[in-house]
Structure formats: C-alpha cells, structure tokens
C-alpha positions in Angstrom: 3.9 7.5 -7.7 6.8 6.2 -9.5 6.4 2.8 -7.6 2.8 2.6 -8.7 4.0 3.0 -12.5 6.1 0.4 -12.4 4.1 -2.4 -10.4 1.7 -1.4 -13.6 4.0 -1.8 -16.4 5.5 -5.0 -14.8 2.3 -6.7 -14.6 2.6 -8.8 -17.4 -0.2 -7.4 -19.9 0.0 -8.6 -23.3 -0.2 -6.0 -26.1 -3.5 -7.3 -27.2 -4.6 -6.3 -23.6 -2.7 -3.0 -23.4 -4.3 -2.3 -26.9 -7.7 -3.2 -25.0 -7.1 -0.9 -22.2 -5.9 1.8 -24.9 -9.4 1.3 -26.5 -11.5 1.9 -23.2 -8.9 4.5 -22.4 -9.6 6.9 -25.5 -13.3 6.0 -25.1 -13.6 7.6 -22.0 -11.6 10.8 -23.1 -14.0 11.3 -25.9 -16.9 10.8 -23.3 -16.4 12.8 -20.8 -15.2 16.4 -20.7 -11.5 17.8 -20.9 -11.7 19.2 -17.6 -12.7 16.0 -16.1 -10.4 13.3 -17.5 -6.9 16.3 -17.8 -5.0 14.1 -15.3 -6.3 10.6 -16.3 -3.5 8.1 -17.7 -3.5 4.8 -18.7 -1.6 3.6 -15.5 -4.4 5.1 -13.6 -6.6 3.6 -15.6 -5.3 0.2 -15.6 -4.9 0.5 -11.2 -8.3 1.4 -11.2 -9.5 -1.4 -13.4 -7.6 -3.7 -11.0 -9.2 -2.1 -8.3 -13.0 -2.8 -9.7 -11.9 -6.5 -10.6 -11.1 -7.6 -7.0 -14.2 -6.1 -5.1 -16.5 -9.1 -5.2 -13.6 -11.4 -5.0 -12.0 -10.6 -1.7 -15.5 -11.0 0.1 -15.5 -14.5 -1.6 -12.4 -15.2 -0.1 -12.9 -13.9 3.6 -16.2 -16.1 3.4 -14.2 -19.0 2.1 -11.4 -19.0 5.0 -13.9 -18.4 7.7 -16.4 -21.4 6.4 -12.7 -23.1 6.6 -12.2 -21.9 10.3 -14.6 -22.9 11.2 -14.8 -26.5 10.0 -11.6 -26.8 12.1 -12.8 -25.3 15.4 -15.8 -27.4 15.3 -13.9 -30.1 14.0 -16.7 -31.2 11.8 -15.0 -31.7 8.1 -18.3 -31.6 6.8 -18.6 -28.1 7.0 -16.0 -28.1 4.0 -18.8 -28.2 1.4 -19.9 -24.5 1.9 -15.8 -23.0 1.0 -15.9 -25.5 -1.9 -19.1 -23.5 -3.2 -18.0 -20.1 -2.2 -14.9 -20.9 -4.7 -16.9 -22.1 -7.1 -19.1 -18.7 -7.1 -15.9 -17.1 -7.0 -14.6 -18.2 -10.3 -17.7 -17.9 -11.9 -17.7 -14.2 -10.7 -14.5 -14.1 -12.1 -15.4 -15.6 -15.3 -19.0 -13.3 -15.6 -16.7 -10.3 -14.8 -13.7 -10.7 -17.0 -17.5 -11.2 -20.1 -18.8 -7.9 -18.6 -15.8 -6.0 -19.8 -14.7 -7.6 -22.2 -11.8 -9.4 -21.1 -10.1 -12.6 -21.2 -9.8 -14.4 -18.0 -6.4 -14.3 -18.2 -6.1 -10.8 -17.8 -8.9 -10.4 -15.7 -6.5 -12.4 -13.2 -3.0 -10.3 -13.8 -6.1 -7.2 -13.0 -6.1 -9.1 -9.4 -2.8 -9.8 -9.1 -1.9 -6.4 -9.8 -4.6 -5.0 -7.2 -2.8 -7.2 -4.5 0.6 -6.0 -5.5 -0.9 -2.3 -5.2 -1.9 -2.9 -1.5 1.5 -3.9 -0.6 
C-alpha cells in the first residue's frame, strides 16, 4: 500500500488539480453514507480516477497497433489510414473525457500516466 501512495503523490498534480480532486473528494463524503465512504482517501480516490480515465483508451490503442500489424503483414501501407483514425478518436476521447469531469487535458493525461505506473 505504501508503494501505491507514493506513485500517487509523485505523479505530478498541480495544486489547482489536487484542490479539484479535494472538491469531488468531499462531494462524495457528503453524498453517500459514513459507513460507505469510512475507508475512502484521496489516494484511493485519485487511483481510481486514473483507473476510469484509461478504460476507453487502452482499447483505442490495442485497435491502433493491430490495424498497424497488420499493414505490415500484408505489406499494404495503405492500411495505415484506419490507426491514424483510431488516434484521432483517441484524443478526442481524451479530450470529451478530461470535459465530462471537469478536467484539464493535462491532468487528464498525468490520470493515464499514473494508471500505467499502477499496473507496473
């Protein structure tokens, strides 16, 4: 657990974003019950957020690197329009996500970085 603390506090948040997190954090104290947020901290909170803003991403990627693949094994370059797309969908996912909660992109992207550096 220690380990998981501390790949959270080095990921690089501003204070404007920890403030942010802060917010959402004390919102969902006040919403829910005691019993069901007693062992809730901001770390947790934060890892979890990282968690939600890689989902669609990581299919993105998969998708990207076997359009890729396979543009090599057929050895038709043309087939290199479809992971040019699939990034381009990425981003925007990106972009529509970091919107939906209220989040700069910039942070949405140390969110990512930090759910890679959680799997590992």
């Amino acid at each position: 657990m220690p380990d998981y603390k501390a790949k959270v506090a080095s990921a690089g948040f501003s204070k404007r974003e920890l403030l942010g997190f802060k917010r959402h954090f004390r919102q969902l104290k006040a919403t829910y019950h005691p019993n069901l947020t007693a062992e809730l901290t901001l770390p947790a909170l934060i890892g979890e957020e990282a968690r939600k803003s890689i989902i669609m991403t990581r299919y993105y990627i998969v998708a990207i690197l076997l359009s890729t693949l396979a543009a090599y094994i057929f050895s038709d370059w043309s087939y290199l329009f479809m992971p040019a797309c699939m990034l381009f969908f990425a981003l925007l996912d990106v972009r529509s996500s970091a919107r939906e909660a209220d989040r700069t992109i910039v942070c949405q992207t140390k969110l990512m970085v930090l759910a890679v550096k959680l799997w590992f």
